[in-house]
DOKOL-137850 format. One line per 4 residues: number of its first residue (from 1); their letters; for each residue z, x, y of C-alpha. Coordinates in steps of 0.05 Angstrom, whole numbers, plus 32768, in hexadecimal, padded with zeros to 4 digits. Layout:
BEGIN
NUM> a> Z/X/Y ~ ...
! end
This chain:
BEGIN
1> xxxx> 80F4/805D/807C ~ 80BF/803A/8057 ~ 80CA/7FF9/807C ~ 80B7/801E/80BB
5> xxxx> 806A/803A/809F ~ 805C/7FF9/8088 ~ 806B/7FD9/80BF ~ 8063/800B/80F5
9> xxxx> 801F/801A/80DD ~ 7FF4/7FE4/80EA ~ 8017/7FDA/812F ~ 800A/801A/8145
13> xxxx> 7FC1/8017/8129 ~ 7FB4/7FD7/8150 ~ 7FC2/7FFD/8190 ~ 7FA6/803D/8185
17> xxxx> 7F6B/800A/8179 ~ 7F67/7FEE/81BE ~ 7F5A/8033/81DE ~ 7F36/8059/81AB
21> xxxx> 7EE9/8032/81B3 ~ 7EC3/805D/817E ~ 7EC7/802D/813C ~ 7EBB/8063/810B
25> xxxx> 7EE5/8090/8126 ~ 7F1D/805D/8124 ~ 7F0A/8043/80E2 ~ 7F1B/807C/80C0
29> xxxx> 7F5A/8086/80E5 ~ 7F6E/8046/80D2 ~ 7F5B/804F/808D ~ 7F83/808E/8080
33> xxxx> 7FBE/8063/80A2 ~ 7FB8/802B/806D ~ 7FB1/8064/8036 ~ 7FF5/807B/804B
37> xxxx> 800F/8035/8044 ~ 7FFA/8032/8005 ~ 8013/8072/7FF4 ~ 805A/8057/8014
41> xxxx> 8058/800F/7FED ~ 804A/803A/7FAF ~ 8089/8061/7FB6 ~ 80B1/8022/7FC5
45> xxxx> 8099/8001/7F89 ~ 80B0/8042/7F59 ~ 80F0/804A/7F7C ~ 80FD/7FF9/7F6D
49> xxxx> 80E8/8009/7F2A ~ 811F/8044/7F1D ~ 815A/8016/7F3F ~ 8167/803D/7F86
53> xxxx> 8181/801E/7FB7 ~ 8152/8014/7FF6 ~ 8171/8016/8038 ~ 8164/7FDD/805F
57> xxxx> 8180/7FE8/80B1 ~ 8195/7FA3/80B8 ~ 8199/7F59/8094 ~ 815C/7F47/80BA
61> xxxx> 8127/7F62/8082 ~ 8138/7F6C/803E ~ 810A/7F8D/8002 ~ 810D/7F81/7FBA
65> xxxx> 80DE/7F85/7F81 ~ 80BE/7F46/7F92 ~ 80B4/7F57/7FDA ~ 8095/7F94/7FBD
69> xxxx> 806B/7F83/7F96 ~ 803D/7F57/7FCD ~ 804E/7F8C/7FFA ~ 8023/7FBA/7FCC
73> xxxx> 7FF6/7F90/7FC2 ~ 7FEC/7F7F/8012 ~ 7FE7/7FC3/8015 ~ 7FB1/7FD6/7FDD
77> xxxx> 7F79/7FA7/7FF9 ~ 7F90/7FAF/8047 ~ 7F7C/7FFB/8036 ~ 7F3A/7FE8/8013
81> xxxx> 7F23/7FB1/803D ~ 7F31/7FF3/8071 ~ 7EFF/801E/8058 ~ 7EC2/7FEA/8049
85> xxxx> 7ECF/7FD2/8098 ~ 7EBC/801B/80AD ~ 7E72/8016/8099 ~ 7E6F/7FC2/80A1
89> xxxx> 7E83/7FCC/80E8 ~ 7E55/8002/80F1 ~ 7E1B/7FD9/80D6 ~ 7E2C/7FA3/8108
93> xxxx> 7E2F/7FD5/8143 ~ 7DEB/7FF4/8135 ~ 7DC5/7FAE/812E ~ 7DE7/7F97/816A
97> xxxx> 7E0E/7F67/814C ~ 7E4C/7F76/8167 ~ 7E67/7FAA/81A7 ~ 7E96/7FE1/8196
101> xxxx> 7EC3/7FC6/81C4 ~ 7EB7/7F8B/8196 ~ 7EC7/7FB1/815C ~ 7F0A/7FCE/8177
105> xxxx> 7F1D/7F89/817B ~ 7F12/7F82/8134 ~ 7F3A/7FBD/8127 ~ 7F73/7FA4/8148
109> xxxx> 7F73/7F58/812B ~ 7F70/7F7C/80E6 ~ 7FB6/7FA8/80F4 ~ 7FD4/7F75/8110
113> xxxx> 7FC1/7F42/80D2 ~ 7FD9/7F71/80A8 ~ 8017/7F7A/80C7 ~ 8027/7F32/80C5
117> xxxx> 801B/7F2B/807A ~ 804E/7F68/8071 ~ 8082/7F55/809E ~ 807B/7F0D/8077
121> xxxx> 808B/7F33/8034 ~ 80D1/7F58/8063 ~ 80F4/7F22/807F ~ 8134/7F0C/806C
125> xxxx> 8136/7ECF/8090 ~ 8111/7E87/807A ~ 8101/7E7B/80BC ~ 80E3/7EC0/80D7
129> xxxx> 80B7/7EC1/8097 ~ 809E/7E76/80B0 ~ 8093/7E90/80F6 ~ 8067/7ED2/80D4
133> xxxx> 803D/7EA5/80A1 ~ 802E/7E7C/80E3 ~ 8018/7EC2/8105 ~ 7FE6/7ED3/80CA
137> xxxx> 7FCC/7E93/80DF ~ 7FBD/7EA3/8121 ~ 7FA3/7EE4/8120 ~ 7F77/7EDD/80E1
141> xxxx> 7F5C/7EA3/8100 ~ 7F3A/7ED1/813B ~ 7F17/7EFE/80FE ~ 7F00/7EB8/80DA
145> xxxx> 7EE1/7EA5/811D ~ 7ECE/7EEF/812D ~ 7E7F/7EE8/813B ~ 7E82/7EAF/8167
149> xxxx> 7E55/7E83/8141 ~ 7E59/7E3A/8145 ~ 7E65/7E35/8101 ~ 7E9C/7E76/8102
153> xxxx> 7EC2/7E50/8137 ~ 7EBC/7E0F/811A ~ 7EDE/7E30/80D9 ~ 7F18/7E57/80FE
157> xxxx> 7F29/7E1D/8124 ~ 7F2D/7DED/80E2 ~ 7F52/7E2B/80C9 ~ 7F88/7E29/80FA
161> xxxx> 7F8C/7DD4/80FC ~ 7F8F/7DCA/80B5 ~ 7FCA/7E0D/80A9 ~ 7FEF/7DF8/80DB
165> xxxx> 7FF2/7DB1/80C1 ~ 8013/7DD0/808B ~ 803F/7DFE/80A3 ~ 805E/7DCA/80D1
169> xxxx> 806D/7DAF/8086 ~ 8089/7DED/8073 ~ 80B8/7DF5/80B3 ~ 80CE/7D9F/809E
173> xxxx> 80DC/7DC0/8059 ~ 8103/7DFC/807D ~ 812F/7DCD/809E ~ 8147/7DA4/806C
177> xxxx> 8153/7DE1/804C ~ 8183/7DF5/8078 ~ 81A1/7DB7/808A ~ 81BE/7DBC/803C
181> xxxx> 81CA/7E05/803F ~ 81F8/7DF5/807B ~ 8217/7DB0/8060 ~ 821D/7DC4/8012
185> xxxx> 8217/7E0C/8016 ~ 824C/7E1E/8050 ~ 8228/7E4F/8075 ~ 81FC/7E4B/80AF
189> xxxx> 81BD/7E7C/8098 ~ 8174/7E7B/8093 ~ 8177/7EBC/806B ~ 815E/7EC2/802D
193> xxxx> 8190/7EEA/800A ~ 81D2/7EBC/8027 ~ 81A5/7E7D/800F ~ 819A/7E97/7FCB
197> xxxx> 81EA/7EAA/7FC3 ~ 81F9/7E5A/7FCE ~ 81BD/7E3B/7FAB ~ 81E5/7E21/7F7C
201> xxxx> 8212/7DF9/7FAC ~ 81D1/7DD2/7FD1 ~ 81C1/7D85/7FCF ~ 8193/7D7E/7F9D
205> xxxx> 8170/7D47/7FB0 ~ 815C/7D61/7FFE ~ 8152/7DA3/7FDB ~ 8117/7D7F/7FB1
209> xxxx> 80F9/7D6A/7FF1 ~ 80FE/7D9D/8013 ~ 80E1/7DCE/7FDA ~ 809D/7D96/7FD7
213> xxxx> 8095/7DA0/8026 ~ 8093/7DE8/8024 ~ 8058/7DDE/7FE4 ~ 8037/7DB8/8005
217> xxxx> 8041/7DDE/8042 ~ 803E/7E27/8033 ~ 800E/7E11/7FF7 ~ 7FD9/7E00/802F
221> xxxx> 7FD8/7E3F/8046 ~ 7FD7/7E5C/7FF7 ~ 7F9B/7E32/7FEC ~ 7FB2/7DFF/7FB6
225> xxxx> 7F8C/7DC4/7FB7 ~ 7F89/7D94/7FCF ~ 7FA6/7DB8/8013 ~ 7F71/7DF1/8001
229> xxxx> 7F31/7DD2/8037 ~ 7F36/7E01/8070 ~ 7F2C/7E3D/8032 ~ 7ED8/7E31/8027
233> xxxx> 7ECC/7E32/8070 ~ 7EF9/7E6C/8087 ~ 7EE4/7E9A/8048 ~ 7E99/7E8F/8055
237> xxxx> 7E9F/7EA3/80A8 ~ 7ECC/7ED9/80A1 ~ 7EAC/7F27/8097 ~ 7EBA/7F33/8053
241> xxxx> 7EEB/7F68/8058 ~ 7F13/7F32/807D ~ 7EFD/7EF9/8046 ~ 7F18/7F35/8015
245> xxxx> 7F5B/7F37/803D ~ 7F63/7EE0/8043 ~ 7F4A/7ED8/7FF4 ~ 7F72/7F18/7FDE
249> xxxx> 7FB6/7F13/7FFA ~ 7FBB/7EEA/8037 ~ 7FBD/7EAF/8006 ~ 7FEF/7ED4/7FD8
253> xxxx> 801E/7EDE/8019 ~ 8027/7E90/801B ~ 8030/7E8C/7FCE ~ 8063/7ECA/7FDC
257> xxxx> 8089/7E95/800D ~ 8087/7E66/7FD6 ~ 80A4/7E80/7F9F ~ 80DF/7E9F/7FD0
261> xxxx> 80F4/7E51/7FDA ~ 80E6/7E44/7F8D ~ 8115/7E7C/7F7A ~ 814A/7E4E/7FA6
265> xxxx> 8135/7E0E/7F94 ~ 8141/7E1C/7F47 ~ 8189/7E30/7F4D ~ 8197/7DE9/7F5F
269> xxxx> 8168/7DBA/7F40 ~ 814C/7DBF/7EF4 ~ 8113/7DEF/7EF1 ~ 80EF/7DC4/7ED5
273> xxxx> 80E8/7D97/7F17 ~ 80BC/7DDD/7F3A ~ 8094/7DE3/7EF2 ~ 8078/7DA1/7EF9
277> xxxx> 8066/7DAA/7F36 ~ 8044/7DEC/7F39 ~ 801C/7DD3/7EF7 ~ 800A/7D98/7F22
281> xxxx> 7FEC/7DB9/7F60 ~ 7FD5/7DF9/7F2B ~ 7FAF/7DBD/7F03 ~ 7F8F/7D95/7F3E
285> xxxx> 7F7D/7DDC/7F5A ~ 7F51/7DF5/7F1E ~ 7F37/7DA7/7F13 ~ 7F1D/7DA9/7F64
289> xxxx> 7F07/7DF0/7F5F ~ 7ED8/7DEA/7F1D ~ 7EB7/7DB0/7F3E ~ 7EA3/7DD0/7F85
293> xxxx> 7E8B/7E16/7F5A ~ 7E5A/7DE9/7F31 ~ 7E37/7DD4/7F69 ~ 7E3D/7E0A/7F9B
297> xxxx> 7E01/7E29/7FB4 ~ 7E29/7E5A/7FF1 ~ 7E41/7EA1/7FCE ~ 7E7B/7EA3/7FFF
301> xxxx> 7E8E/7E50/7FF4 ~ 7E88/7E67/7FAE ~ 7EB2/7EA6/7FAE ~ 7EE9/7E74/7FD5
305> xxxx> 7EEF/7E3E/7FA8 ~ 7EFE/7E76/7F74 ~ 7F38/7E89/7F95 ~ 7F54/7E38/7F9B
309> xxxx> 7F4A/7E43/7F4A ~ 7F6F/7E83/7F42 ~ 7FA7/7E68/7F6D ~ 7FB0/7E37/7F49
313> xxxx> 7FB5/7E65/7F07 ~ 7FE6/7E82/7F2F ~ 800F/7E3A/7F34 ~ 8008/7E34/7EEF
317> xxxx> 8023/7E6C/7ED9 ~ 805F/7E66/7EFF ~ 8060/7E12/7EED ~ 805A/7E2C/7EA3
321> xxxx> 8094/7E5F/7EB5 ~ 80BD/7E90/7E82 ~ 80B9/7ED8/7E89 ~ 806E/7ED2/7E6C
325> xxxx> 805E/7EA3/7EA0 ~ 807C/7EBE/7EDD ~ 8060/7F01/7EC1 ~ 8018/7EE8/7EC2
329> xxxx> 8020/7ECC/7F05 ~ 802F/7F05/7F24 ~ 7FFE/7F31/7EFE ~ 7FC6/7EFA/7F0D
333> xxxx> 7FD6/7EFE/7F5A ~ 7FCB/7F50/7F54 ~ 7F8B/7F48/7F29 ~ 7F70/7F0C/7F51
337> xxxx> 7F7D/7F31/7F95 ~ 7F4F/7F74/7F7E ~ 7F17/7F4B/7F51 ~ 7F0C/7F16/7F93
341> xxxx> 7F11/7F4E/7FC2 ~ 7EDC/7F77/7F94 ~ 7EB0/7F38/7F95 ~ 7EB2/7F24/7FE4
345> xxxx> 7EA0/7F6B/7FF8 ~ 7E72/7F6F/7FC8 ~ 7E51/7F2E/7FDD ~ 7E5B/7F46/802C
349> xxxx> 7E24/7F7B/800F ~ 7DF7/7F49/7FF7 ~ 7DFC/7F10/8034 ~ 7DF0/7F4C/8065
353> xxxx> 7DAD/7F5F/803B ~ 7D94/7F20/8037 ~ 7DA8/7F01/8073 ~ 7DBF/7EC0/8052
357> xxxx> 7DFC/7EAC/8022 ~ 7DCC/7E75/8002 ~ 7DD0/7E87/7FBB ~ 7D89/7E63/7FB1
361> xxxx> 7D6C/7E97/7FE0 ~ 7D87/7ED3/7FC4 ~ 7D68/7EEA/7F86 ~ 7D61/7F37/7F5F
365> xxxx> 7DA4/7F55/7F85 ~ 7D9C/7F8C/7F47 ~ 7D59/7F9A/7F5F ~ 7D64/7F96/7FAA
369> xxxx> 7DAB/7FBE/7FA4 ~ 7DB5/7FE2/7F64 ~ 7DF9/7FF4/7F6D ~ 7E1D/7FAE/7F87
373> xxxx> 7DF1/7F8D/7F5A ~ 7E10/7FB2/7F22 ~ 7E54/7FA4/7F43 ~ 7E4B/7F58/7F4B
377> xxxx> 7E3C/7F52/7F04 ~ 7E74/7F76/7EE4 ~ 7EA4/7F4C/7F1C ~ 7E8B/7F11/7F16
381> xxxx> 7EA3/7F14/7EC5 ~ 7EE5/7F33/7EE1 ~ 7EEE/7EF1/7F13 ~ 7ED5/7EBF/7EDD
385> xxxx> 7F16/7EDF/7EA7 ~ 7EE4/7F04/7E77 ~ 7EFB/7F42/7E56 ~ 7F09/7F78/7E5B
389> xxxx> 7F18/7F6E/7EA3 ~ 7F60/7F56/7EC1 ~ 7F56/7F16/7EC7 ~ 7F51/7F05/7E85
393> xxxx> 7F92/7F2F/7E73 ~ 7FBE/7F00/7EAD ~ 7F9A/7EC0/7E91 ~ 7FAD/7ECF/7E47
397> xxxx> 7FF8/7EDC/7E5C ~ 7FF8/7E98/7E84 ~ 7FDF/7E74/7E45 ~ 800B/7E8D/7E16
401> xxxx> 8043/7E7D/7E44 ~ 8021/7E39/7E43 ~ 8021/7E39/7DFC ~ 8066/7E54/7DF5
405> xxxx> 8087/7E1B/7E22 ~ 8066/7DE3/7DFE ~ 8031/7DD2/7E3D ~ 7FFF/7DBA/7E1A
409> xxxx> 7FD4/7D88/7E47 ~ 7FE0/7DC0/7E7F ~ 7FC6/7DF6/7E52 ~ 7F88/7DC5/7E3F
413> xxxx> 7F75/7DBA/7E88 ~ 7F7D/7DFF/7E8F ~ 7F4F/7E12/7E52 ~ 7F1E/7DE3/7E62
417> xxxx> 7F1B/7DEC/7EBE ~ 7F10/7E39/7EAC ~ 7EDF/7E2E/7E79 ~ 7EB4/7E0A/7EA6
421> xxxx> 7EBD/7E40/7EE0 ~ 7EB2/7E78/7EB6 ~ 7E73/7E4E/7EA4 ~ 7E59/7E45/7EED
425> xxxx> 7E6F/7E86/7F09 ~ 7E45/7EB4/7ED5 ~ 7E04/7E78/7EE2 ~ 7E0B/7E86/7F2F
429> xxxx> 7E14/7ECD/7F2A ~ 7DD9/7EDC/7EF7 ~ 7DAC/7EBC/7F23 ~ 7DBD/7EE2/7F5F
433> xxxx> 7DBB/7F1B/7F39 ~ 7D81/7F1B/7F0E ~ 7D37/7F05/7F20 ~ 7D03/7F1E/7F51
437> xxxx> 7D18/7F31/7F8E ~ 7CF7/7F11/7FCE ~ 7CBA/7F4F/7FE7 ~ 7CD3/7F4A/802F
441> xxxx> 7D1D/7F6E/8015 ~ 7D13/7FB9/8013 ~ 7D43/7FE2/7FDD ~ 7D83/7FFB/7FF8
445> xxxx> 7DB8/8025/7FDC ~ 7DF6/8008/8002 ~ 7E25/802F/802B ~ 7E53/8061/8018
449> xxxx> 7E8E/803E/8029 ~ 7E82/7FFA/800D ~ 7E6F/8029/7FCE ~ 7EB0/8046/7FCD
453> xxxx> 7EDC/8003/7FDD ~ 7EAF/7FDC/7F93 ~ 7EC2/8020/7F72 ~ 7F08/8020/7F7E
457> xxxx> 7F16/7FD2/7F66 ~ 7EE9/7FD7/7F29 ~ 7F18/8010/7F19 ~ 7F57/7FE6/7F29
461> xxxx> 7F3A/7FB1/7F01 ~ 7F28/7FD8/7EC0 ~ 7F65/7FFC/7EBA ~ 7F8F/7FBF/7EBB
465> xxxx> 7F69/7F92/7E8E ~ 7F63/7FCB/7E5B ~ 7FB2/7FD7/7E61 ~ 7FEB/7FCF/7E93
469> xxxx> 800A/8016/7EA9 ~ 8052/801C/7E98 ~ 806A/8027/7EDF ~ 804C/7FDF/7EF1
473> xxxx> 805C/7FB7/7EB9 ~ 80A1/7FC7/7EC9 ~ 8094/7FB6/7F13 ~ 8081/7F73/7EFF
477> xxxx> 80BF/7F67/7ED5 ~ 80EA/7F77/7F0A ~ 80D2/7F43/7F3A ~ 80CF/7F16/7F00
481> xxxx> 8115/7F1B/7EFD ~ 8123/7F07/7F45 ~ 80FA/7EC8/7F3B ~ 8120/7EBE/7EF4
485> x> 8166/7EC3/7F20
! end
């Protein structure tokens, strides 16, 4: 039953959207529909946690705690992003900007995104989960490119070029796959959970190949450098409740894809052989990212070569592995996806104000908008790992595990990439923030919506970096122990 709200949902959204032309009428429609997805994810998760069964109708999809857990957390910004579009899209209908009919078509591009990224989180089969990462592609790529601006189409379409390089990668890594699933592992299946049952008989030598394609592939589309150059131009184009949906989980989806193959690979091949190389891309990630943040002068750019570093936290904690490890993985993807989503719509605010995402040009945001100024502070210590906020909880687990395993050049790189980050982020910020704002900017007190959307993740990120709730700390370890085997 649950299967069928989150994936009915957004398909039934996306029509309604075609025929129902009043954008705030819709948007509140469709953000009550995401609210009862969340509501639906949030039951899955507890009933995971307490051992019952779910009923699945057929081999085709299958849910566990790892599926789950992204599934939530699809689910948690989809329904944010939902209610800060209501009053973005009605800014951009009143100036002109955009049509309603215009802004239907928004409305359906977002279901259907969002149905892609969940139905990548249900499938069963290897190849079907390909074909839907491919999908998010396609249809995020019309939102990237949504204004029609030289530069917005010039990003979409080095979007698709550059992801589809890679996923052809992926689909390479997918075959050899199962050319040794069928050779060594005696059955002729794409699906996950017959694959995972015969790990243990697979070449490993083509299963080593295979596993760096779909990196390298899949890890493209995740945003680990150096695959990660179609990520600064799509973030900066997109509307930022769309930059909060790519930065927040559409990256995580790929990752999701990922770590499904890893939790094969490692059953035949030492574990040590996926450490290294998650450390490797984790490393070269944070190295990349810390350079490009020194020197950025775009807010958006900026915000997007934040979330090439945080992936590649991500990597690390699962190249560090151990229960710490995997743990702070997974807890860094959750806190990552609210703070970045927090600071894109709260930089949406700003860009719209000021017409411009030059960071040189905007000056005083605390003057100019009290509130997001306010916001953009307090996040942009959450995104650099300060406490009290999440971040720094999920960064502290990943070092320890570091620690723990005996990583010590990894957890140096690590130590010193962040420090220079956390460095650049809080000297880019404070300048936004602070100073005299420009006399032709009048005051504003921001919309109610976007109010409510920066409320709502500032909570998230509090609670959790003061202290994980019971109920999701034992989420976590459950999917933990589906990537442990």
């Amino acid at each position: 039953m649950e299967l069928v709200f989150i994936l009915g949902i957004p398909l039934c959204l996306a029509i309604v959207s075609l025929f129902l032309r009043r954008s705030g009428v819709f948007g509140i429609l469709n953000a009550f529909g995401y609210l009862v997805i969340l509501c639906v994810s949030l039951k899955l998760s507890f009933d995971i946690t307490k051992n019952v069964t779910l009923f699945i109708p057929s081999t085709f999809f299958h849910i566990d705690a790892l599926s789950a857990y992204f599934i939530l957390l699809i689910a948690l910004i989809s329904f944010i992003s939902s209610i800060y579009s209501i009053g973005y899209l009605a800014s951009d209908v009143k100036e002109g900007a955009i049509t309603e009919r215009k802004a239907s078509g928004y409305w359906m591009l977002y279901n259907l995104f969002a149905f892609t990224m969940f139905f990548v989180t249900v499938v069963n089969n290897l190849g079907v989960m390909w074909v839907s990462i491919e999908m998010t592609t396609l249809i995020s790529a019309f939102l990237v490119g949504f204004y029609n601006t030289k530069k917005s189409i010039e990003a979409a379409w080095k979007y698709i070029i550059i992801c589809s390089a890679g996923i052809v990668l992926a689909f390479l890594g997918t075959i050899l796959l199962y050319y040794t699933v069928s050779r060594h592992g005696g059955i002729n299946s794409l699906n996950w959970t017959d694959i995972v049952s015969v790990a243990g008989n697979l070449d490993p030598r083509v299963t080593k190949i295979a596993f760096l394609f779909i990196l390298v592939g899949y890890g493209t589309k995740a945003g680990l450098a150096p695959m990660h150059t179609w990520l600064p131009d799509a973030h900066s184009q997109a509307l930022s409740p769309v930059s909060a949906l790519l930065s927040g989980v559409l990256l995580k989806t790929a990752f999701y894809a990922i770590i499904r193959f890893m939790i094969i690979v490692n059953k035949c091949v030492p574990v040590y052989y996926t450490q290294n190389l998650f450390i490797f891309f984790g490393i070269i990630s944070l190295g990349i990212a810390a350079g490009f943040i020194l020197v950025q002068k775009d807010i958006k750019r900026l915000l997007a070569y934040s979330s090439v570093e945080h992936i590649g936290i991500i990597s690390i904690g699962l190249g560090f592995g151990g229960i710490l490890g995997i743990y702070g993985a997974l807890f860094h993807a959750f806190n990552h996806a609210v703070t970045k989503a927090l600071m894109f719509l709260g930089a949406g605010s700003v860009v719209r104000k000021y017409k411009t995402s030059n960071m040189h040009l905007i000056k005083g945001v605390i003057n100019v908008m009290p509130f997001t100024g306010v916001i953009l502070i307090l996040g942009a210590f959450a995104l650099a790992g300060s406490p009290p906020f999440s971040i720094f909880l999920s960064e502290i687990m990943i070092l320890t595990a570091g620690f723990k395993e005996g990583f010590y050049l990894g957890v140096t790189l690590f130590l010193l990439f962040v420090g220079i980050i956390f460095a650049a982020i809080i000297y880019h910020f404070s300048k936004v923030i602070f100073g005299n704002k420009p006399q032709a900017i009048m005051v504003t007190h921001g919309q109610i919506t976007a109010k409510l959307s920066l409320i709502l993740l500032l909570i998230l990120i509090l609670i959790f970096g003061i202290s994980i709730p019971v109920f999701f700390d034992k989420f976590i370890l459950n999917a933990v122990e589906i990537i442990k085997g």
